[in-house]
SETOR-217618 format. One record per residue: residue number from 1; residue in three letters; x, y, z of N, C-alpha, C in turn. Coordinates in steps of 0.2 Angstrom, whole numbers. Layout:
N
num, residuo, nc1, nc2, nc3, cac1, cac2, cac3, cc1, cc2, cc3
NUM, ALA, X, Y, Z, X, Y, Z, X, Y, Z
...
//
This chain:
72
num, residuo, nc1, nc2, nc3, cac1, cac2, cac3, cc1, cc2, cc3
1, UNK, 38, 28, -32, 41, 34, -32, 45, 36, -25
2, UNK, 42, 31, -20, 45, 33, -15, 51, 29, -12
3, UNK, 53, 22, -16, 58, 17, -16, 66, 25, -17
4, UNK, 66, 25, -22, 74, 28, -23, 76, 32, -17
5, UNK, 69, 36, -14, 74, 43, -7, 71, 40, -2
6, UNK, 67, 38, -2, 64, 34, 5, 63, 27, 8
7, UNK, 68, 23, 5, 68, 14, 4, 60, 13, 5
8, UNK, 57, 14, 1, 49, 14, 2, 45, 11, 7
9, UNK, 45, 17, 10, 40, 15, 16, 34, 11, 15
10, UNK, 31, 12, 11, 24, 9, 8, 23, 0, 12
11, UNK, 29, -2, 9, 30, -10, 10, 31, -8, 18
12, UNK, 31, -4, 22, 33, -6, 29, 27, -4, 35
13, UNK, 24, 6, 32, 19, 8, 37, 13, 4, 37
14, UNK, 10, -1, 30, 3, -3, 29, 3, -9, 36
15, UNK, -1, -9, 39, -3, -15, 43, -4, -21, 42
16, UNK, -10, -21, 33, -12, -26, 33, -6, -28, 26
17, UNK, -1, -26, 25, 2, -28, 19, -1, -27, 12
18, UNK, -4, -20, 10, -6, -18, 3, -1, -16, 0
19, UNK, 3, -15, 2, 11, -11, -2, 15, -15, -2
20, UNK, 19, -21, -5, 22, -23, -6, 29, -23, -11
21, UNK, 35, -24, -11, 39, -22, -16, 44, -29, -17
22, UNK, 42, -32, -24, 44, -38, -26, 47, -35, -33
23, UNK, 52, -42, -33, 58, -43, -38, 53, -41, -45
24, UNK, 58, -37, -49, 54, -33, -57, 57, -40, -63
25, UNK, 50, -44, -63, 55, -49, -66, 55, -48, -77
26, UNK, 52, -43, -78, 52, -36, -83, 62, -35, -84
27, UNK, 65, -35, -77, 71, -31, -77, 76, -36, -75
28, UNK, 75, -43, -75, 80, -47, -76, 79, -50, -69
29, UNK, 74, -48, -63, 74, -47, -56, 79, -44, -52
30, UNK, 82, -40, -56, 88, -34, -50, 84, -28, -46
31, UNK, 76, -26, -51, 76, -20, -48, 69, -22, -46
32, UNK, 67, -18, -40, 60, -20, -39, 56, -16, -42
33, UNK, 47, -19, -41, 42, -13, -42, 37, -16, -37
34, UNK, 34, -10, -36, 29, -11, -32, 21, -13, -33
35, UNK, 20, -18, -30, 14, -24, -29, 9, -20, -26
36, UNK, 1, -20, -27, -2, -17, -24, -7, -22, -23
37, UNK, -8, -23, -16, -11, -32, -15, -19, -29, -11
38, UNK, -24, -24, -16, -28, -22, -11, -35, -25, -9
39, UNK, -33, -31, -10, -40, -35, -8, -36, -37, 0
40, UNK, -31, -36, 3, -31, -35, 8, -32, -29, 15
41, UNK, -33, -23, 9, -35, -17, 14, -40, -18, 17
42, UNK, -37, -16, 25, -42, -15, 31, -45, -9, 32
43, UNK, -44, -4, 28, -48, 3, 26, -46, 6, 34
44, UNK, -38, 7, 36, -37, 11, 42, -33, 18, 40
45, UNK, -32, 20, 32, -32, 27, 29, -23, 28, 35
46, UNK, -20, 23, 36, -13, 24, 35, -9, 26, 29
47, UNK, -9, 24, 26, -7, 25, 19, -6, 32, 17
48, UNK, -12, 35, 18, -14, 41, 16, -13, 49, 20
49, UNK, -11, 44, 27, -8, 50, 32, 2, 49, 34
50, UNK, 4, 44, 32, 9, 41, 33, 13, 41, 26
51, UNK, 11, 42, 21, 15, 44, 14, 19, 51, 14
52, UNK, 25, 50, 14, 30, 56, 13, 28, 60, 8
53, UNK, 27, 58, 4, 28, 62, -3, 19, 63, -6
54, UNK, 14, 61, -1, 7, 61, -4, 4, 57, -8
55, UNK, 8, 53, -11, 7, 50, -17, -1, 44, -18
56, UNK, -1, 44, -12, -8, 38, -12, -14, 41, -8
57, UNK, -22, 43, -12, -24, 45, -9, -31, 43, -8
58, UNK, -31, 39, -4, -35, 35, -1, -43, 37, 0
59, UNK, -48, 33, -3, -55, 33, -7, -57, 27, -2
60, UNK, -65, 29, -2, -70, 23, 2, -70, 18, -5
61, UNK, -71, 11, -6, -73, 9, -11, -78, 8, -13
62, UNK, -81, 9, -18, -88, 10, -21, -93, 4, -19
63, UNK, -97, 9, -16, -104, 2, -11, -102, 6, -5
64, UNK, -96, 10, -3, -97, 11, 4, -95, 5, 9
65, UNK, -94, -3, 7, -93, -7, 12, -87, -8, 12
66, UNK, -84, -12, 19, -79, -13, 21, -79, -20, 23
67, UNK, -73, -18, 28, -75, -23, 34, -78, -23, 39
68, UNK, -80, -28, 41, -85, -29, 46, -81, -31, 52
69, UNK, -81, -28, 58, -78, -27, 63, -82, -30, 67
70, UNK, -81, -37, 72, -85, -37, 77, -86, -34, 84
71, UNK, -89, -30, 86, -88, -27, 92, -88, -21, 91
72, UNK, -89, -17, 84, -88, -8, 84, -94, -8, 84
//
């Protein structure tokens, strides 16, 4: 949604690369769509403060676990 007015940000603010925007190969590969690569989320709720448009609204995932941080 946010590729056409915003060259979508998604692929740029994530840290850990959950947003990604690869070639739509459905459309011959001329037009992209958006990848959502979430076994990478580092659960730093960027996503969900940094969306222009709102459109992503970021949830613990169920269990409650995350990452394990050494040192927090």
């Amino acid at each position: 949604m946010n590729l056409a007015k915003f060259a979508g940000p998604e692929g740029r603010y994530c840290p850990a690369g959950v947003y990604e925007f690869v070639p739509d190969e459905s459309k011959g590969g001329s037009a992209q769509r958006l990848q959502i690569n979430a076994q990478n989320c580092v659960h730093c709720k960027t996503c969900d403060i940094k969306d222009p448009t709102q459109n992503i609204v970021w949830v613990s995932p169920e269990g409650g676990g995350g990452p394990n941080y050494a040192g927090m």
